[in-house]
N, C-alpha and C positions, 0 to 999 in steps of 0.2 A: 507125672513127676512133680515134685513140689518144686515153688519158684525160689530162685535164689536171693535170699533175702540180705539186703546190702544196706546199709546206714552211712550216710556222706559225714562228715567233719566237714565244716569250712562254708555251713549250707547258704548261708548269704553273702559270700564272697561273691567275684565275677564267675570262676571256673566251679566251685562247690555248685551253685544253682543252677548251671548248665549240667552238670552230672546227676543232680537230682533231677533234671528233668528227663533228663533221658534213662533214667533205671528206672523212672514214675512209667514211660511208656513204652521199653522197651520188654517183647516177650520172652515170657523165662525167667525174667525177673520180679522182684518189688521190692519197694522203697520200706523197709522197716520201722527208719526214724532219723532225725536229722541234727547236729548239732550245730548252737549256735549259743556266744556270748548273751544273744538279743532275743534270747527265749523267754515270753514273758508267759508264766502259765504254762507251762508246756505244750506252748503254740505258738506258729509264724502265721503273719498273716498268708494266704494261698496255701495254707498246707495245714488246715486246718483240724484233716484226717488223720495226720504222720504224725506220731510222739517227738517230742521233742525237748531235748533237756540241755545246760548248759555246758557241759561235759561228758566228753566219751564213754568215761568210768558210769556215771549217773544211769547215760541211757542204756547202755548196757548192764545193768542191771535191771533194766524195768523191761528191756525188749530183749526178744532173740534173735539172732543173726549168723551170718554165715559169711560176712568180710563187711569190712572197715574200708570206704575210700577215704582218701586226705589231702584237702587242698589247703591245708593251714600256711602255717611257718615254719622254719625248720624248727624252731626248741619246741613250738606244741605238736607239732608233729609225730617228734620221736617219742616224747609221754606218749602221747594220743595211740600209738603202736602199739606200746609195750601192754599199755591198758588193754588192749584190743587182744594182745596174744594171753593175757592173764586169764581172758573171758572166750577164752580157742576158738577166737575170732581173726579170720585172715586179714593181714595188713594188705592195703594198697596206696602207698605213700607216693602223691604225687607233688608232694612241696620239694622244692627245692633248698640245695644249701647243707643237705646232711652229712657230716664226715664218714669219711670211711670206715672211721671206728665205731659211728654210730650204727652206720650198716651191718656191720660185723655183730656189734650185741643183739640187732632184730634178729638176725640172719639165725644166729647161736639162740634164742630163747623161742625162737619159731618152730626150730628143728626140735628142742627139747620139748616143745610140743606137743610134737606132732599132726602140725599144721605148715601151709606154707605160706607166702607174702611177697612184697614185690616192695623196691624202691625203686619208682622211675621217672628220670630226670624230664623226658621230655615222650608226652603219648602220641604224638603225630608221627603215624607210620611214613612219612613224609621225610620227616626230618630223621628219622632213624636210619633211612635209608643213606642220606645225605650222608650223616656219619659215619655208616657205611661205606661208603665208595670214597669217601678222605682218608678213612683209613688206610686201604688198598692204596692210593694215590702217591700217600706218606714215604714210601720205599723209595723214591722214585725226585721226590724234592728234598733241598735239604733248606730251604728256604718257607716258611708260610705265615699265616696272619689269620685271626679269628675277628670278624665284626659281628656282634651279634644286637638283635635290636628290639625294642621289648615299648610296650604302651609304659606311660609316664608313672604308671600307677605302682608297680614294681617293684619290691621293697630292697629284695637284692641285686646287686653288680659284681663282677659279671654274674650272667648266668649257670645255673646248673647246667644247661644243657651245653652253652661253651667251655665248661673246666671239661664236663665229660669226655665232650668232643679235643681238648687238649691231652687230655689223659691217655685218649686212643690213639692218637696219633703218635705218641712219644712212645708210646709200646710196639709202636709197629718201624719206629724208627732207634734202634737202641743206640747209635751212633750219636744221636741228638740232630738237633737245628741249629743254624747259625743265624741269628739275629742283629740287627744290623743297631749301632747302638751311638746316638749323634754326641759327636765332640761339641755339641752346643743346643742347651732345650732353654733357648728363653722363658718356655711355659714348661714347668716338669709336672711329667705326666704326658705325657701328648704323646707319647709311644706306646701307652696303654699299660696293662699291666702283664706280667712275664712268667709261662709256665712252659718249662722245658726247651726254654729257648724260643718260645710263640710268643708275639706278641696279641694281646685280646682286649680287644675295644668296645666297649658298651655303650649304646645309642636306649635315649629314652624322652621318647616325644607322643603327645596325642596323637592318635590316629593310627597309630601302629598295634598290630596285637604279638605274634613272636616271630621272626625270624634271623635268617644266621645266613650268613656265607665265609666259607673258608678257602681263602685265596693261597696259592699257591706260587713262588715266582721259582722259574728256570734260566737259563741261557735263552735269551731270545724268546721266551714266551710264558703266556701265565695260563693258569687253570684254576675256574672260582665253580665251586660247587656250592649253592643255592638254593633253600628253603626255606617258604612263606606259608604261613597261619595266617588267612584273612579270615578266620572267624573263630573261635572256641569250637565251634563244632569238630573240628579237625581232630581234636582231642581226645573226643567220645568214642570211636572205634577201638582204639588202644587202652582207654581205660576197660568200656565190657568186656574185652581178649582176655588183658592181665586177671580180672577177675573170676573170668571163666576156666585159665591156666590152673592160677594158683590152687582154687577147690579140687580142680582134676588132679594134680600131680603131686599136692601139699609139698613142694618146693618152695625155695626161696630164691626169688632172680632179682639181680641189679641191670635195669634200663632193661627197654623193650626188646632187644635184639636178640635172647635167648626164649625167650618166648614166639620171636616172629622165626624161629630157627636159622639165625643168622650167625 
């Protein structure tokens, strides 16, 4: 069976080079080509095999492929996608920050396709879980809080994976949260900022890579449901999954939870 050929966006980032390394050696697959601003020649240095050009659209023209991963930003992102479905190549959008509207047009020009694609906030089957059992939990408090905390380097606040994780929660509570709101903020801001009644507080320090805890307060007691990324690699299983999904079922899924059948 031929191997599934995948081209990263984002390939000198922290997360794009950890993805190319692991499609470089994982079996079943290969690394087609790699995009980067910092392609001189259509060549990186260590990757001296892999085509390389400075845009999506470019190398995709010159290579074949069978999905798109993307750790960019969100606005190159969502080009980087649409480029990718022009050329019926499967999207796997792992930047964060994209609107819901944005999703909706891949979601819509994927299916007109006849290809599928993935946007997902967060690939640590870890943390998906995490969101998962918040959810569930959500019925049940009518009080909670999102800390989420991310290495310094991080371009957006919050994170995509705490709006997500806010979004879920508030679907699973349609009555709302009650939020607790001070008659006095010497420092405004310091409540963090406010969805659906949660407050979500972004932490961004060296030494950190991603995690989240969503705390929950009741009568007389609390419940914090917690998950830690001590390395990118945590990443890499949810990304080859979504990858492997999308070709099989040429669907379109938002976050890893329909794909882990959750």
């Amino acid at each position: 069976m031929s191997p599934i050929r995948v081209v990263v966006a984002g390939a000198t980032g922290r997360m794009g080079s950890e993805v190319a390394r692991a499609v470089a050696a994982e079996p079943g697959f290969k690394l087609a080509g790699l995009v980067s601003r910092r392609a001189a020649g259509g060549r990186l240095p260590g990757w001296e095999e892999v085509p390389v050009a400075p845009t999506v659209r470019e190398l995709l023209g010159a290579v074949r492929a069978d999905a798109l991963v993307d750790f960019t930003v969100a606005e190159a992102a969502f080009e980087n996608a649409r480029a990718a479905i022009q050329h019926r190549v499967a999207p796997v959008v792992g930047a964060s920050g994209l609107s819901s509207d944005q999703v909706s047009v891949l979601a819509e020009e994927a299916r007109a396709a006849g290809i599928g694609g993935a946007v997902v906030p967060n690939f640590a089957v870890g943390a998906v879980l995490m969101m998962h059992l918040a959810r569930q939990a959500a019925r049940f408090f009518e009080t909670v809080e999102i800390i989420e905390l991310h290495h310094d380097g991080k371009a957006d606040a919050p994170s995509g994976t705490a709006i997500a994780t806010a979004r879920l929660l508030a679907e699973a509570r349609p009555e709302g949260f009650r939020r607790n709101v001070p008659t006095r903020e010497p420092l405004p801001g310091s409540r963090g900022a406010e969805l659906a009644g949660i407050s979500i507080h972004a932490v961004r320090l060296p030494g950190l890579v991603a995690h989240q805890e969503v705390i929950f307060g009741g009568r007389g007691q609390t419940l914090t449901i917690r998950h830690d990324s001590t390395s990118r690699e945590s990443f890499i299983p949810g990304v080859l999954l979504a990858v492997r999904r999308v070709l099989e079922t040429r669907q379109f899924y938002f976050g890893l939870e329909p794909i882990l059948g959750l």
